[in-house]
C-alpha positions in Angstrom: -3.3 -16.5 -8.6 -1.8 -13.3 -7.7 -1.8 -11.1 -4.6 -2.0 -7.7 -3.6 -1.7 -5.6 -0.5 -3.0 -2.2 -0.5 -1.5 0.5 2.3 -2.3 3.7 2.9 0.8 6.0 3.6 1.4 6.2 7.8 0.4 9.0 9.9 2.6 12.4 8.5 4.4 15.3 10.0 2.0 18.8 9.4 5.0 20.3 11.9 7.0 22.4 9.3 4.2 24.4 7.3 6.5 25.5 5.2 6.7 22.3 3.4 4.7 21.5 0.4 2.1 18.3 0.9 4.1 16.3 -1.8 7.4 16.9 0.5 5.9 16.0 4.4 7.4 13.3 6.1 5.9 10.8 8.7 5.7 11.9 11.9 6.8 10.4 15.3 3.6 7.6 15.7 4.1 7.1 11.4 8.1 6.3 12.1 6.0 3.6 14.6 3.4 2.4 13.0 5.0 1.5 9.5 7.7 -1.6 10.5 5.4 -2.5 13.0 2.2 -3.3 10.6 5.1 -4.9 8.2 6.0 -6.8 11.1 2.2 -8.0 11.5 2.4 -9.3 7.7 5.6 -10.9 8.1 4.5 -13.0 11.1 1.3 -14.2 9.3 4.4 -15.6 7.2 3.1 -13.0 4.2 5.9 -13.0 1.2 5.6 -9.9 -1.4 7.4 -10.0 -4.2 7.4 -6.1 -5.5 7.1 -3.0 -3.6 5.1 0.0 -5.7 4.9 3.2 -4.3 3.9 7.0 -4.8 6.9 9.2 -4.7 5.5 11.3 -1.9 7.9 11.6 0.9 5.6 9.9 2.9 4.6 7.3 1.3 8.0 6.5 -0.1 9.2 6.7 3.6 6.3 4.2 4.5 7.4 1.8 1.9 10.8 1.9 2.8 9.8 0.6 6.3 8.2 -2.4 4.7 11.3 -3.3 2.4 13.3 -3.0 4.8 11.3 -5.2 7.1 11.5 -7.8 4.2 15.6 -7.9 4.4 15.4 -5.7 0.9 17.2 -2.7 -0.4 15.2 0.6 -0.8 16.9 0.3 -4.2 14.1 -2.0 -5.4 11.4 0.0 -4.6 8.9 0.8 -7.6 8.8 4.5 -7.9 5.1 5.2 -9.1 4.7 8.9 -9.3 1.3 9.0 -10.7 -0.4 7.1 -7.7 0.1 10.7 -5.6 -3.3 11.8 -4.9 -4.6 9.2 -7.7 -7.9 8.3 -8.3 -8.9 4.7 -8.1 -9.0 4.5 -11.6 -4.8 5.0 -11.6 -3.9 2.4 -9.2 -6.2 0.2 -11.5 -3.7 1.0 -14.2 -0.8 1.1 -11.8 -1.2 -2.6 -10.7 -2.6 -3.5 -14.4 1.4 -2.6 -16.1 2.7 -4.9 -13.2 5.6 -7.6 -14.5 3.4 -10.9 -13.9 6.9 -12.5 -12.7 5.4 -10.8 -9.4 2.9 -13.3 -8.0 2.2 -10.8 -4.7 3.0 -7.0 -4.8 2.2 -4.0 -2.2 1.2 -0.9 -3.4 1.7 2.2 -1.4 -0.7 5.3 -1.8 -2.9 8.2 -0.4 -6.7 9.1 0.6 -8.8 9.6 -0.6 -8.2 7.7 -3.7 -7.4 4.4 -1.9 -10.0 4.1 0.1 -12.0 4.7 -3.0 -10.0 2.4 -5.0 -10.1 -0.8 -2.2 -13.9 -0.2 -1.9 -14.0 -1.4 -6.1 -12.4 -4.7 -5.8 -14.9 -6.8 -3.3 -18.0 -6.8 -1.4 -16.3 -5.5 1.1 -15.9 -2.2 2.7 -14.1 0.4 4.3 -15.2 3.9 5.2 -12.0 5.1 5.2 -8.4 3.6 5.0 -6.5 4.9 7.8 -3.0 5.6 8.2 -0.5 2.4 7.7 -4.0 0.3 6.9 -3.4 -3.1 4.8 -6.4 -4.1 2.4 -5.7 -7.5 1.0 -6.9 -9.7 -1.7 -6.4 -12.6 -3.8 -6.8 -12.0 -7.8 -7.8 -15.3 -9.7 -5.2 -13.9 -12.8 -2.7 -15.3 -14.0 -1.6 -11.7 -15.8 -1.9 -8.5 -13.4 -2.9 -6.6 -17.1 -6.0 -8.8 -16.3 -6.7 -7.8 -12.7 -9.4 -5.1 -13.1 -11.8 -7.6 -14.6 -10.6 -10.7 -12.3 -12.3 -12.1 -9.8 -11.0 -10.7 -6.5 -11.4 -12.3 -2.6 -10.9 -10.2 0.2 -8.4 -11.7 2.1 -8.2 -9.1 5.4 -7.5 -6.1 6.6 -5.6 -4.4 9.5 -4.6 -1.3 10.7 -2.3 0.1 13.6 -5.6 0.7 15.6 -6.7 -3.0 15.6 -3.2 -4.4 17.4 -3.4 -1.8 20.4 -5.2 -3.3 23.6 
């Protein structure tokens, strides 16, 4: 059985213009938002073994939270440049290449190609991931080259919306 966590990038920065979309940072509420949703997983007592990643600023930044949450190094983030703007069919192949020493990873991406991506794997859906959103779900593999054609469970999801009163 293996495990994977699917979040969208937090909210970014559109305050320097002069930036290109690859390079934009999280904003204020993003700089919020990301240790405190990896501080929701870590309290349901959630363990992830590898963290994958676009290379976007944002995203990586996002990520980063997370590890770092986890008591890890940025070090061992998995730099994945190809998941920048990918379609779902790239973080298929993305999380297929995965070393199956990893029994749980998170992968770390962008809309619209995640939301389009966490819509193929169950019966459930999502309109649209929003910023720092988790989609989770079991994989009955033994070998992540396997996971496109396992059978998936949706296991939950959560965004920074849901834990505001």
């Amino acid at each position: 059985m293996k495990t994977l966590y699917v979040v969208r990038h937090a909210k970014s920065s559109w305050g320097d213009l002069s930036l290109s979309d690859f390079n934009r940072p999280l904003n204020d509420r993003g700089q919020r938002n990301a240790p405190e949703m990896a501080q929701r997983l870590l309290k349901k007592k959630i363990h992830i073994d590898a963290f994958v990643t676009s290379t976007a600023k944002r995203a990586l930044q996002t990520a980063s939270h997370f590890i770092k949450a986890y008591g890890r190094s940025v070090e061992e983030l998995q730099l994945e440049e190809s998941l920048y703007h990918a379609p779902a069919s790239q973080y298929f192949a993305v999380i297929s290449a995965v070393d199956d020493r990893y029994d749980s990873i998170a992968v770390f991406g962008h809309n619209p190609g995640i939301t389009e991506f966490v819509n193929q794997l169950t019966d459930s859906r999502i309109d649209n991931m929003p910023t720092c959103s988790i989609f989770a779900v079991d994989i009955d593999t033994k070998h992540w080259a396997d996971f496109e054609a396992a059978r998936k469970k949706f296991l939950f999801f959560d965004s920074p919306k849901q834990g505001e009163d």
